[in-house]
C-alpha positions in Angstrom: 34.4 19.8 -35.2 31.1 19.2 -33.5 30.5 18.1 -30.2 30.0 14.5 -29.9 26.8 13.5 -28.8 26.2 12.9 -25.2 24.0 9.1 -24.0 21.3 10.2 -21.8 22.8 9.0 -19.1 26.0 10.5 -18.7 23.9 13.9 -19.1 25.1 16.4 -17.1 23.1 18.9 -17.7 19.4 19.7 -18.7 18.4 18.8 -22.1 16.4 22.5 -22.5 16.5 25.7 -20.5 13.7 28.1 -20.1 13.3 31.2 -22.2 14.8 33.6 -19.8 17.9 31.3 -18.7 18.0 31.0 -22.5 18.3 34.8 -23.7 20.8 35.3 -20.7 23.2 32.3 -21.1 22.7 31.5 -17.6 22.5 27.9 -16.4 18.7 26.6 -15.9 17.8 23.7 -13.7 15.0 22.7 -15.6 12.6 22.8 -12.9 9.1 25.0 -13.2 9.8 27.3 -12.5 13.7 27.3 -12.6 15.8 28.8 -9.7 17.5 31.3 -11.6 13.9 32.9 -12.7 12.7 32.7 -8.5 15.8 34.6 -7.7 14.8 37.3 -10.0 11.4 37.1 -9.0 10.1 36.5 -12.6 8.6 33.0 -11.9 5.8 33.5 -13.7 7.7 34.4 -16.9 9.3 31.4 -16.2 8.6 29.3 -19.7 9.7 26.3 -22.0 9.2 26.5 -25.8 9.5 23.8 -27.3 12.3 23.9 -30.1 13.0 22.5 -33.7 15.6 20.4 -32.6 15.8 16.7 -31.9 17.1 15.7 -29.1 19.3 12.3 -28.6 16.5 11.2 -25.6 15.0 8.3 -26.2 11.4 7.9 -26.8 8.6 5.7 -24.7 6.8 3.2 -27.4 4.8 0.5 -26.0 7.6 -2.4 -27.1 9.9 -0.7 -25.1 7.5 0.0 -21.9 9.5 -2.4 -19.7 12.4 -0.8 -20.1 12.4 3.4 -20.1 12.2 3.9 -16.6 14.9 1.5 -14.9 17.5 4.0 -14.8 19.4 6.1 -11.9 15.9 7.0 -9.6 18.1 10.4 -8.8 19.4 11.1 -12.0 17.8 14.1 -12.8 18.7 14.5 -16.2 16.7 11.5 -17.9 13.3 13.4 -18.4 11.6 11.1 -20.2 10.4 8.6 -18.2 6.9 8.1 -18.3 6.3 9.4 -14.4 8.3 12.1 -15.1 6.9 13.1 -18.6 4.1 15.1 -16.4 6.6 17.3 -14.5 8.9 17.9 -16.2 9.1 20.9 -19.6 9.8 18.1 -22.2 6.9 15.9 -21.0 3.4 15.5 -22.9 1.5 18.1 -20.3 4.1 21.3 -20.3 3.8 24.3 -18.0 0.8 25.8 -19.7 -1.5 22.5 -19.2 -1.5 22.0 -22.8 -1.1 18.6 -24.7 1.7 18.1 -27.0 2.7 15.8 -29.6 2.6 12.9 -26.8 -0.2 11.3 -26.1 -1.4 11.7 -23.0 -2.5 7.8 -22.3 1.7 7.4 -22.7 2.4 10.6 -20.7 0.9 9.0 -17.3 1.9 6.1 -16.5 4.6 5.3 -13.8 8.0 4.5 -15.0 9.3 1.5 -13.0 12.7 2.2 -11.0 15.9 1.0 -9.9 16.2 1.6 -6.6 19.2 1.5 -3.8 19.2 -1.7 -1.6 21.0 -1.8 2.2 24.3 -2.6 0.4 24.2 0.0 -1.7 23.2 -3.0 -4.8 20.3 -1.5 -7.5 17.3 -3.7 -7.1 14.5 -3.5 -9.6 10.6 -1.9 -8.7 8.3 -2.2 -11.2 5.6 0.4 -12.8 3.1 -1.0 -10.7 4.6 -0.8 -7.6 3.2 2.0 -5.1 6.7 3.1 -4.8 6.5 4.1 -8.3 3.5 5.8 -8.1 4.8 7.5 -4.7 7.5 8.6 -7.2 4.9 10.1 -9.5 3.4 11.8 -6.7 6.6 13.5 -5.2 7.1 15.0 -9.2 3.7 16.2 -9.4 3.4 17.7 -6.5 6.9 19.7 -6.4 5.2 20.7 -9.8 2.0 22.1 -8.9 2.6 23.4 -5.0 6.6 23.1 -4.6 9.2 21.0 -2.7 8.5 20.0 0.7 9.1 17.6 3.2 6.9 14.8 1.1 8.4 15.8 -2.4 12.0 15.9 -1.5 12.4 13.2 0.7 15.6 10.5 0.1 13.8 7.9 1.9 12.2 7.3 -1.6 15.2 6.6 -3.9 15.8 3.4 -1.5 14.1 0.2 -0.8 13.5 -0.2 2.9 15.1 -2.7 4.8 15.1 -2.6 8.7 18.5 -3.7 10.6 18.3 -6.8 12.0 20.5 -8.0 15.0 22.6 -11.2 14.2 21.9 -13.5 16.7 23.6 -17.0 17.8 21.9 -19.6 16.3 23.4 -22.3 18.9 21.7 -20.7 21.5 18.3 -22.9 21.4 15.7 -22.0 23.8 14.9 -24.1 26.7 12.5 -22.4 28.1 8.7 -22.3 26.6 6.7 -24.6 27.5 4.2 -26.5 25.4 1.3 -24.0 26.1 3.7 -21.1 24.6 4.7 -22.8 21.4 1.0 -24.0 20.9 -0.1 -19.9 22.0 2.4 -19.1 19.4 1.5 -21.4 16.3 -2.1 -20.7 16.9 -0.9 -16.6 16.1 1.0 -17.8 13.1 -2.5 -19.7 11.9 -4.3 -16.8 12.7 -2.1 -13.5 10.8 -1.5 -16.4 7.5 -5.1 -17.4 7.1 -5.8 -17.1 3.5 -2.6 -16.7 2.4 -0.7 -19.7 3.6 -2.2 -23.6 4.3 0.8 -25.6 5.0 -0.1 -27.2 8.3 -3.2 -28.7 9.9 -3.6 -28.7 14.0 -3.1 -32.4 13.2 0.2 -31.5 12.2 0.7 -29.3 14.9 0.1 -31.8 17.3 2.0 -34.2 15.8 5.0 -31.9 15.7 5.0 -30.7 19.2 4.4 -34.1 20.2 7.1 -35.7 18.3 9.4 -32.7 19.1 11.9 -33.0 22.1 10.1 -31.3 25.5 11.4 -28.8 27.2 11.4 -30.0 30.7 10.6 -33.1 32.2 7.2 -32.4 33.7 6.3 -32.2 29.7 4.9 -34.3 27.3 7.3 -37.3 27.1 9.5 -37.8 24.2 8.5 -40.3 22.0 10.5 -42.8 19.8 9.7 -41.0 16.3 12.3 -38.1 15.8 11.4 -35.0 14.0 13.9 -34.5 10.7 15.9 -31.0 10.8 13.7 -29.9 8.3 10.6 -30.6 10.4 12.3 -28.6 13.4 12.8 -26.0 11.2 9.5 -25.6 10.5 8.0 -25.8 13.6 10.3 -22.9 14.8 9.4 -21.1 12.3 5.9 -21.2 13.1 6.5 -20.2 16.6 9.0 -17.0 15.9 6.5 -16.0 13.1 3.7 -15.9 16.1 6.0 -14.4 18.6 6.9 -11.8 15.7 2.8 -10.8 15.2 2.6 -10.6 18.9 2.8 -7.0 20.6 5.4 -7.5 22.7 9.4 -6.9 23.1 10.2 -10.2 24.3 8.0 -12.0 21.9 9.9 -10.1 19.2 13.3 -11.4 20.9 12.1 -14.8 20.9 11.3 -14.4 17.2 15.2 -13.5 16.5 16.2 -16.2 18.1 13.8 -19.0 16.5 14.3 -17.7 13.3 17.9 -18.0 13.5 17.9 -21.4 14.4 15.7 -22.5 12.2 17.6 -21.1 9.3 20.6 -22.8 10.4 18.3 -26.5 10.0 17.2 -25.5 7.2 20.6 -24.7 5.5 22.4 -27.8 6.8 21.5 -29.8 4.0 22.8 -27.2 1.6 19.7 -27.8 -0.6 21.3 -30.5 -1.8 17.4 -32.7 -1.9 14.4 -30.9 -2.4 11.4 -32.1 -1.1 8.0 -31.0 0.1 9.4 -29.8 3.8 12.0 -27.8 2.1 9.3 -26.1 0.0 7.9 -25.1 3.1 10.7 -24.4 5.1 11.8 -21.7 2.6 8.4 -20.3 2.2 8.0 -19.9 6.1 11.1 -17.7 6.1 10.2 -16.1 3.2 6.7 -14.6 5.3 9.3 -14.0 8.5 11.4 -11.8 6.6 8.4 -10.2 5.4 7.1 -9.2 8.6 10.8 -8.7 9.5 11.0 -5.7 6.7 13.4 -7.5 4.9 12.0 -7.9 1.3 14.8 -8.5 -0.6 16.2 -11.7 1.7 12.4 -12.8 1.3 12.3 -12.8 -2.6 15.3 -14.8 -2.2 13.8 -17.2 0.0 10.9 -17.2 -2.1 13.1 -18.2 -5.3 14.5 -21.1 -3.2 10.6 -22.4 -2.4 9.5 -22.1 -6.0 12.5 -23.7 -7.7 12.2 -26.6 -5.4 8.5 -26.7 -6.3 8.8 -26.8 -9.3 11.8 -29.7 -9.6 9.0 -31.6 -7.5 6.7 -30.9 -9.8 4.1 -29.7 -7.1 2.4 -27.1 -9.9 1.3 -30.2 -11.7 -1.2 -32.3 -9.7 -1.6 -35.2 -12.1 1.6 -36.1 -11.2 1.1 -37.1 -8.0 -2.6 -38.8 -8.8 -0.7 -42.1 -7.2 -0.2 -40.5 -3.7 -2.2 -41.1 -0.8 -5.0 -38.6 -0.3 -3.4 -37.2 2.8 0.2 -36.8 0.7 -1.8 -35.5 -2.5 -3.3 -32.6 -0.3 -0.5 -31.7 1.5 1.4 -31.0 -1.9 -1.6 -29.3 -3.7 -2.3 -27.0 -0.1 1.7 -26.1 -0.3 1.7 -25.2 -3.9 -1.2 -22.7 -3.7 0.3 -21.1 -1.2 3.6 -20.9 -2.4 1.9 -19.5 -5.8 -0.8 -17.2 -4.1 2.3 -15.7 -1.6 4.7 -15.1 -4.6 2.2 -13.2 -6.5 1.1 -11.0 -4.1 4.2 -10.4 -2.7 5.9 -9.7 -6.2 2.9 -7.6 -7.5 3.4 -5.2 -4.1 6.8 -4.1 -5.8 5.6 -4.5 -9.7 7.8 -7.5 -10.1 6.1 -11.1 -12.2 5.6 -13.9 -10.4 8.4 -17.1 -10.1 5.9 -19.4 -9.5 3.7 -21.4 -12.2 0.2 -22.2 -11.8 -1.5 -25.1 -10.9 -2.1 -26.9 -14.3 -5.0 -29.0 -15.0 -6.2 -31.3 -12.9 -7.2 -31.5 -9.1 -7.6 -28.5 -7.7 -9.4 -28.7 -4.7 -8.6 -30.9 -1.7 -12.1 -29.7 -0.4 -14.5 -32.5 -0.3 -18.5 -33.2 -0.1 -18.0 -35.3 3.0 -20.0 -33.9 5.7 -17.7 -35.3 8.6 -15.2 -32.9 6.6 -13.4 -30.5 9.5 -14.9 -26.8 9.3 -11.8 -25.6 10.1 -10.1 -27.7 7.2 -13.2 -26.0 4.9 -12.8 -22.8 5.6 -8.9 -22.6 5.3 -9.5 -24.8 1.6 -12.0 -22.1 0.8 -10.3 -18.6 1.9 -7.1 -20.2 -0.4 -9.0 -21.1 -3.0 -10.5 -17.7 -3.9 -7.0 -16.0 -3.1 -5.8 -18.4 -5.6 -8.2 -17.3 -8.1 -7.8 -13.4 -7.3 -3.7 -14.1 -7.9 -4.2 -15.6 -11.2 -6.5 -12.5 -12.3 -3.6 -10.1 -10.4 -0.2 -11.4 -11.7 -1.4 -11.8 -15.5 -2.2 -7.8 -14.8 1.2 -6.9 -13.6 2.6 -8.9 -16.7 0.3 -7.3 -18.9 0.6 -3.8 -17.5 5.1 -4.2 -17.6 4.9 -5.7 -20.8 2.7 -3.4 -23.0 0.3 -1.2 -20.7 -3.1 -1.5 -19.7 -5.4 0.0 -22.5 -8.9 0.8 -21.4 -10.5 -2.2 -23.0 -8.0 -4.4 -21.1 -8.7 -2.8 -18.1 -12.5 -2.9 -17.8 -11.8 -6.3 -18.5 -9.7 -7.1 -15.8 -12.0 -5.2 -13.7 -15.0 -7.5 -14.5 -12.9 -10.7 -14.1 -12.4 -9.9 -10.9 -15.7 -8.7 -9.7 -16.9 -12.4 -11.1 -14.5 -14.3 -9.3 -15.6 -12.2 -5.9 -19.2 -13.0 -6.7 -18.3 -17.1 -6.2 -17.2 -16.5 -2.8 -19.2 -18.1 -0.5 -21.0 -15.8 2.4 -18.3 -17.4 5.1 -15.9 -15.3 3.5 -17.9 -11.7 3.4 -18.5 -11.5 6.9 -16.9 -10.3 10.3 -16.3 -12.3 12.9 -17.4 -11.9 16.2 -15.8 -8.7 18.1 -12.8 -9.9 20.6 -13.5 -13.6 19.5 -10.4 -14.8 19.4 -11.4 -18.3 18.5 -12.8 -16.8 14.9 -9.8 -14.7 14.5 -8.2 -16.7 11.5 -11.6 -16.4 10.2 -11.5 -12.7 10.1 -8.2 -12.3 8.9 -8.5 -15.0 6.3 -11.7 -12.7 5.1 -9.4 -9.4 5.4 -7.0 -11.5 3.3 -9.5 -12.4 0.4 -11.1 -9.0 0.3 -7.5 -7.2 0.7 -6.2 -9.4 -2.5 -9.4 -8.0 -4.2 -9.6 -4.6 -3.6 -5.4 -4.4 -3.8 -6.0 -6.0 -7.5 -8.2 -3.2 -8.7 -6.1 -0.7 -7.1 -3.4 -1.8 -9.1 -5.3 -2.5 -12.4 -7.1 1.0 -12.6 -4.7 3.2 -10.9 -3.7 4.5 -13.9 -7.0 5.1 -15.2 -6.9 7.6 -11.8 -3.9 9.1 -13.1 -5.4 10.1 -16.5 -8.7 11.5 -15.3 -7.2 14.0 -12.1 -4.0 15.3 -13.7 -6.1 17.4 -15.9 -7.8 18.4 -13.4 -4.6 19.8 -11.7 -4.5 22.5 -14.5 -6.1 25.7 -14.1 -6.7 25.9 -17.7 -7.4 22.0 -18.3 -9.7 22.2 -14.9 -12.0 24.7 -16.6 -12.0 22.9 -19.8 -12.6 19.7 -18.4 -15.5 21.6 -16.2 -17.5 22.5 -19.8 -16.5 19.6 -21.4 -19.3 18.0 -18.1 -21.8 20.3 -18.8 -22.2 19.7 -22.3 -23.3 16.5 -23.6 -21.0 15.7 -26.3 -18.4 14.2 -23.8 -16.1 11.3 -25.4 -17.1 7.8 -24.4 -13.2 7.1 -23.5 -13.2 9.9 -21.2 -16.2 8.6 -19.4 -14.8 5.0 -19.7 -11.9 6.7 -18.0 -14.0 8.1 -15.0 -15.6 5.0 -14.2 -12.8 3.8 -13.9 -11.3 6.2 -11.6 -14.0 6.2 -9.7 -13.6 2.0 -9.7 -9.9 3.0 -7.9 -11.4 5.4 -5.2 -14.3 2.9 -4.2 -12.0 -0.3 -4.3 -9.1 1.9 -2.0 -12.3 3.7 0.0 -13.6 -0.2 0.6 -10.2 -1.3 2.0 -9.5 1.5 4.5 -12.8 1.1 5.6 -12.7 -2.7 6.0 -9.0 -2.9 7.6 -10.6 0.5 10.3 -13.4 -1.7 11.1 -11.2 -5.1 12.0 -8.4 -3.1 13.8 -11.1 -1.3 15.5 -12.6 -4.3 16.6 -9.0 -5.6 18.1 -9.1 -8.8 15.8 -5.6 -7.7 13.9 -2.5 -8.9 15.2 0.4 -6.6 15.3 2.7 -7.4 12.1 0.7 -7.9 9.4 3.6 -8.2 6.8 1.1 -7.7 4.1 -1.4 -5.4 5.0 0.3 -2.8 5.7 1.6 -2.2 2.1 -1.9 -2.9 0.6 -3.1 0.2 3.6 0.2 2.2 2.2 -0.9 2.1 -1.7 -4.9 2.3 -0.9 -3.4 5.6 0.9 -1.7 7.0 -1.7 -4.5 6.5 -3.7 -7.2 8.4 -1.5 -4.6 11.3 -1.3 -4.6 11.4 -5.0 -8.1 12.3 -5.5 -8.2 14.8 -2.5 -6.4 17.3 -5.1 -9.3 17.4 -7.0 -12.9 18.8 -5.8 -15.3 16.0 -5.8 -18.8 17.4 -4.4 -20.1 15.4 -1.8 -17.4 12.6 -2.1 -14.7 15.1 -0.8 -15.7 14.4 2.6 -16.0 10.1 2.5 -12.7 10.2 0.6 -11.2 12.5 3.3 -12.6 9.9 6.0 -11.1 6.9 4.4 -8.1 8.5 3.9 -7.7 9.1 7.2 -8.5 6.0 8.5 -5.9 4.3 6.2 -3.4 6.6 8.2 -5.2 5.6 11.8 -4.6 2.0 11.1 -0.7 2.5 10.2 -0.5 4.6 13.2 -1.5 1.3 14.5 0.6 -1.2 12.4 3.7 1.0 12.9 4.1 0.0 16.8 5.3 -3.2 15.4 6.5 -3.1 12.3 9.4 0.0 11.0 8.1 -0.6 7.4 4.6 0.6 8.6 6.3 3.1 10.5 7.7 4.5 7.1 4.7 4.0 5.1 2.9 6.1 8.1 5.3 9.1 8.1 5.3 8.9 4.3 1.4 9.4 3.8 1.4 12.0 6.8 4.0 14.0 5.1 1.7 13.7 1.8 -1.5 15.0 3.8 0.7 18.3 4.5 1.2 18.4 0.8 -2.3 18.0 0.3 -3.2 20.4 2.8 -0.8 23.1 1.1 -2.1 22.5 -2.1 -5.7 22.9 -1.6 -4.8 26.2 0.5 -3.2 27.6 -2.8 -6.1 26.6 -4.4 -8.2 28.8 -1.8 -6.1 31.6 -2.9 -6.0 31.3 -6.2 -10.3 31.1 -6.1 -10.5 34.1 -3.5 -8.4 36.4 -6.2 -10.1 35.3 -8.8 -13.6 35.4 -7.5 -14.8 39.3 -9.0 -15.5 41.3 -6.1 -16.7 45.2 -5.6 -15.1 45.8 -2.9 -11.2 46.8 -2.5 -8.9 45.2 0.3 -7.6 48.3 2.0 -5.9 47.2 5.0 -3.4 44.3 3.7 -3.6 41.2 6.0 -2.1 37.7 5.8 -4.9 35.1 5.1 -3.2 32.1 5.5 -1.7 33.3 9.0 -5.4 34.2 10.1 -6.7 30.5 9.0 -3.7 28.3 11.0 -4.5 30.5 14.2 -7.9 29.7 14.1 -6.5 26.2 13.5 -4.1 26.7 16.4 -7.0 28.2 18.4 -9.7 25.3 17.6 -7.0 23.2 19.4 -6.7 25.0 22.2 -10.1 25.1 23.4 -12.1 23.1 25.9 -14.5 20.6 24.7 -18.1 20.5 25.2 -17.9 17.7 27.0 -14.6 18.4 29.3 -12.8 21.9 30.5 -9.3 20.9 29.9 -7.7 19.3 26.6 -6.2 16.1 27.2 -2.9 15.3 25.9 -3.7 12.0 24.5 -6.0 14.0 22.4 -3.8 15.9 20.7 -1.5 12.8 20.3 -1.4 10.3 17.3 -3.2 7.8 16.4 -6.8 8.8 17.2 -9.4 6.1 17.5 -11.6 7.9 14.6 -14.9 6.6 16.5 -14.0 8.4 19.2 -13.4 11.5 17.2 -16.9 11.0 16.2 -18.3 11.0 19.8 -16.7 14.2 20.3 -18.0 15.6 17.2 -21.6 14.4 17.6 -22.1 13.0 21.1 -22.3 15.8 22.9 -23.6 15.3 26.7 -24.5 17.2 29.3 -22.9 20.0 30.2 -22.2 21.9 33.8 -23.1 25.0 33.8 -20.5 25.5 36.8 -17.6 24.3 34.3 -18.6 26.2 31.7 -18.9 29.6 33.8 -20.6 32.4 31.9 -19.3 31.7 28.4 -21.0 28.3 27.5 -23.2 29.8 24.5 -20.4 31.3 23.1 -17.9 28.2 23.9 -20.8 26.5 22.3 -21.2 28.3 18.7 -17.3 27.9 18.6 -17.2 24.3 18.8 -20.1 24.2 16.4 -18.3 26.1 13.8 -15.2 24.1 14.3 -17.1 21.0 13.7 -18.8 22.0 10.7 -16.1 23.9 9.2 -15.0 23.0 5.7 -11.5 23.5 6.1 -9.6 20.5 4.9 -8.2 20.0 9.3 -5.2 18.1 10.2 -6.1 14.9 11.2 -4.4 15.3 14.2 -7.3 17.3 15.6 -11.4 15.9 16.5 -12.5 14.9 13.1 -16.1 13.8 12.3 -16.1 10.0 11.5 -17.5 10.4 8.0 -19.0 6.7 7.1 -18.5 5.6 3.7 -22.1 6.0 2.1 -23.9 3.2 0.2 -21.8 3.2 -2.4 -18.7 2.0 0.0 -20.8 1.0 3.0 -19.6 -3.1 3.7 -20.7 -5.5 6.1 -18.2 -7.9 5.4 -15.0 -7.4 3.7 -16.5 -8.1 0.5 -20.2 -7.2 0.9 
């Protein structure tokens, strides 16, 4: 009687074994090469042929895109999700770097996942996500170089959350005074500028004014009585501003805040929605954020949206009848709520709750020249977030629902690049260095330019994807090599390396923008959304460091870099940055392993007339010279310090030790300063792709990614 068929995912074993597990009967992994072939040393005979027999796997088509990948992310024995299909011997690129009967436009895109939550609870991740492409990379890589610490790591088969202590929320704080909760609402202002524009400093004011003082040497208390709902939002304000502070006690003061506030706001059991609600929700929503506790945000965010949209705040004509002041207030809180939700959904691939402003009034910023700057600016930095959004969420739809062919993609490109052309210049440029009074300014512009280069990350990563896996071939690499030097090249396949190329600029322009701000001391410490935007643009610049580029290697290598220099930053503060940094430093030791087999692999191939004789280890001889660079003194000092060999590097000062170099006493020096000399220079002009925990040149960007202003 034969053997009932088996669903794909009660498989408990591989679908196909290689040749030589095959001829043997022994049990084959499936991996490339299998462990039973490495044991007996025949990894290179390690092979899949592909057999006459159909297998009961299911099949990616683009109705079913949404679908394929949201399965167990550890299940090993599902092989056809579209990430795996590149690593794995039934996928459309098998061991030998040549194309089977799947296309390889469906063999490259990232599956989306099901990953574990704190409680243990699956929670969805979408084929955008930069989770799902980190995915990708871990597969490709244990492909092509092998596991390691990056390809094997656990952390990825869970979404992050960060513990958080319970705190009492009857214990109110009686102790900041009016200048602290003003010091703190002014942070809060500054680390949501373009993203949020809930409350004016006229609000402000009238909330800390109408609020109960402290002590009685404060402002008096008036007759008007804040509601709970009110309360609740002033607290939040002032925990989300102790929270972007760099301090211990400001992050204790946040706790407690927040937990307070969330008792207001639940008092009423959402029992009447109304436009404080809306923002209530939407405030704890960017606390839990920042907190690293996405899945409690969503969940917030739900709350915001659904009471938005019983108030019908996505539909300004309904609220023509309202006094200007009320009308503006509702159209400010329902951009916000929309521009936060997409962003914050597109980060993990997920569409948007939140509807769109329909026709109607748009804009609450008027021609009045006694309009407040302030008030313009903040109208202004929201408005083009709004518009970015709008491009960005119909993008993640698109790409979840059917994919992103290249037609739809150059088009999504060139919407966006026209909507970043109608900026006006107050959002391109920097503000003034250690200005604190223009901070929001900056960070509003980081915002805006963020949402923009984040958008084309995500719309042409895939694009990326198609144009360097080739590459990762020995065989394709050559192919793909004289299929550039001849002139009959496919107008897809140069479609598709504009397009790549599009990626690396848009991820180069990010890192370079986000080095220059923190660099300038203008960032705050918790940037809730930043850092994931820094995390995927890193990711990305990784990507393309497996392939030679030329002359781009190097800015590529320097943006990359920096994206890790300003989560070495971001991670003081924040345990989700912390992750994302340890993440992309464990990828740069992937990186570095990989293009050191491909060093090998070029030295044996390279035809040479002269025979090694005495048999030495390479690779040992290149990390002592490493080891040794480290070790000695600097042109410019005679003993290493240790905060030089410590992470995070200021990258310009990496630079100044690279290029400045000074005067030099011949006394500490001794007799060996020529030689000490040529060493250093060697070591700085070396080629070897370094560990960035060493000097590095500061490579600047070049005029193709060279920016003024965020979005110069």
């Amino acid at each position: 009687m034969p053997r009932r068929p088996v669903k794909p995912e009660d498989r408990q074993r591989v679908a196909r074994a290689c040749d030589q597990c095959k001829a043997s009967k022994k049990r084959c992994n499936g991996n490339q090469p299998c462990d039973a072939c490495g044991k007996k040393g025949s990894s290179e005979a390690c092979h899949y042929t592909r057999g006459r027999r159909r297998h009961p796997l299911p099949r990616r088509s683009s109705t079913t895109s949404q679908n394929v990948g949201v399965t167990e992310p550890n299940s090993s024995e599902n092989r056809t999700s579209v990430g795996e299909s590149m690593v794995s011997p039934m996928s459309s690129w098998n061991v030998h770097g040549q194309s089977t009967q799947t296309s390889s436009s469906e063999g490259m895109d990232q599956p989306p996942l099901m990953l574990s939550s704190v409680n243990g609870e699956k929670v969805f991740v979408g084929n955008t996500a930069a989770i799902s492409f980190l995915r990708f990379l871990q597969k490709t890589l244990e492909r092509h170089v092998g596991p390691s610490g990056f390809t094997v790591a656990d952390d990825s088969h869970k979404l992050f959350e960060a513990d958080t202590a319970d705190v009492d929320p009857n214990s109110v704080y009686d102790s900041l005074s009016i200048d602290d909760k003003r010091a703190f609402v002014q942070v809060f202002l500054d680390a949501s500028s373009g993203l949020l524009d809930l409350f004016s400093w006229e609000d402000v004011f009238r909330l800390l004014g109408s609020h109960e003082p402290i002590s009685p040497s404060a402002i008096q208390p008036t007759s008007q009585r804040l509601s709970s709902l009110e309360t609740a939002s002033l607290y939040l304000m002032i925990a989300i501003g102790a929270q972007c502070r760099q301090s211990v006690d400001d992050a204790t003061w946040a706790s407690k805040l927040f937990s307070y506030a969330r008792k207001l706001a639940l008092e009423g059991m959402l029992a009447n929605p109304s436009l404080d609600l809306v923002r209530v929700f939407l405030l704890m929503a960017f606390y839990m954020f920042g907190a690293c506790r996405r899945n409690s945000a969503f969940m917030y965010l739900g709350v915001a949206s659904k009471a938005a949209d019983i108030l019908g705040l996505h539909s300004s004509t309904q609220y023509k009848h309202l006094p200007q002041e009320a009308k503006d207030a509702r159209l400010r809180t329902a951009k916000s709520l929309r521009v936060f939700d997409v962003i914050c959904n597109s980060i993990l691939g997920r569409p948007s709750s939140t509807p769109s402003v329909r026709t109607g009034r748009t804009s609450y910023v008027t021609k009045s020249s006694d309009m407040n700057p302030e008030v313009t600016y903040k109208a202004l930095a929201l408005g083009a977030s709004y518009e970015i959004s709008a491009i960005l969420n119909e993008a993640v739809a698109k790409s979840a629902e059917v994919g992103l062919d290249m037609e739809t993609t150059e088009a999504f490109v060139l919407a966006l690049r026209q909507r970043s052309r109608t900026f006006p210049p107050i959002l391109r440029h920097h503000g003034s260095d250690n200005d604190f009074d223009t901070r929001h300014i900056t960070i509003g512009n980081v915002h805006v330019a963020g949402s923009y280069y984040f958008s084309v990350i995500l719309v042409t990563r895939h694009c990326l994807i198609r144009h360097v896996v080739p590459l990762l071939s020995g065989q394709a690499r050559n192919s793909l090599e004289q299929a550039q030097g001849a002139k009959s090249a496919t107008t897809e396949d140069t479609k598709v390396a504009h397009l790549a190329d599009a990626c690396i600029d848009a991820a180069s322009l990010m890192a370079q923008m986000c080095h220059q701000v923190m660099k300038s001391g203008m960032l705050v410490g918790n940037m809730c959304i930043l850092k994931a935007w820094i995390f995927a643009t890193g990711l990305v610049l990784g990507f393309s460091l497996l392939v030679e580029d030329g002359p781009n290697f190097a800015q590529k290598r320097a943006a990359f870099l920096k994206s890790l220099h300003v989560l070495g930053e971001l991670k003081r503060m924040s345990p989700q940055a912390e992750q994302y940094y340890n993440i992309l430093m464990s990828f740069h030791q992937s990186i570095k392993s990989y293009r050191e087999q491909l060093d090998r692999e070029k030295q044996e191939s390279r035809p040479t007339l002269v025979d090694c004789v005495f048999l030495t280890d390479f690779t040992a001889d290149l990390n002592d010279a490493e080891h040794i660079a480290t070790q000695l003194p600097s042109p410019d000092t005679t003993l290493l310090e240790p905060s030089l060999a410590e992470w995070p590097l200021e990258l310009d000062q990496m630079g100044a030790v690279a290029n400045d170099v000074g005067p030099i006493d011949p006394a500490l020096m001794g007799d060996n300063d020529i030689i000490m000399r040529m060493l250093w220079d060697v070591d700085r002009y070396a080629g070897e792709y370094l560990d960035p925990l060493l000097p590095e040149v500061d490579v600047g960007l070049g005029c193709s990614a060279h920016i003024e202003g965020p979005l110069a």
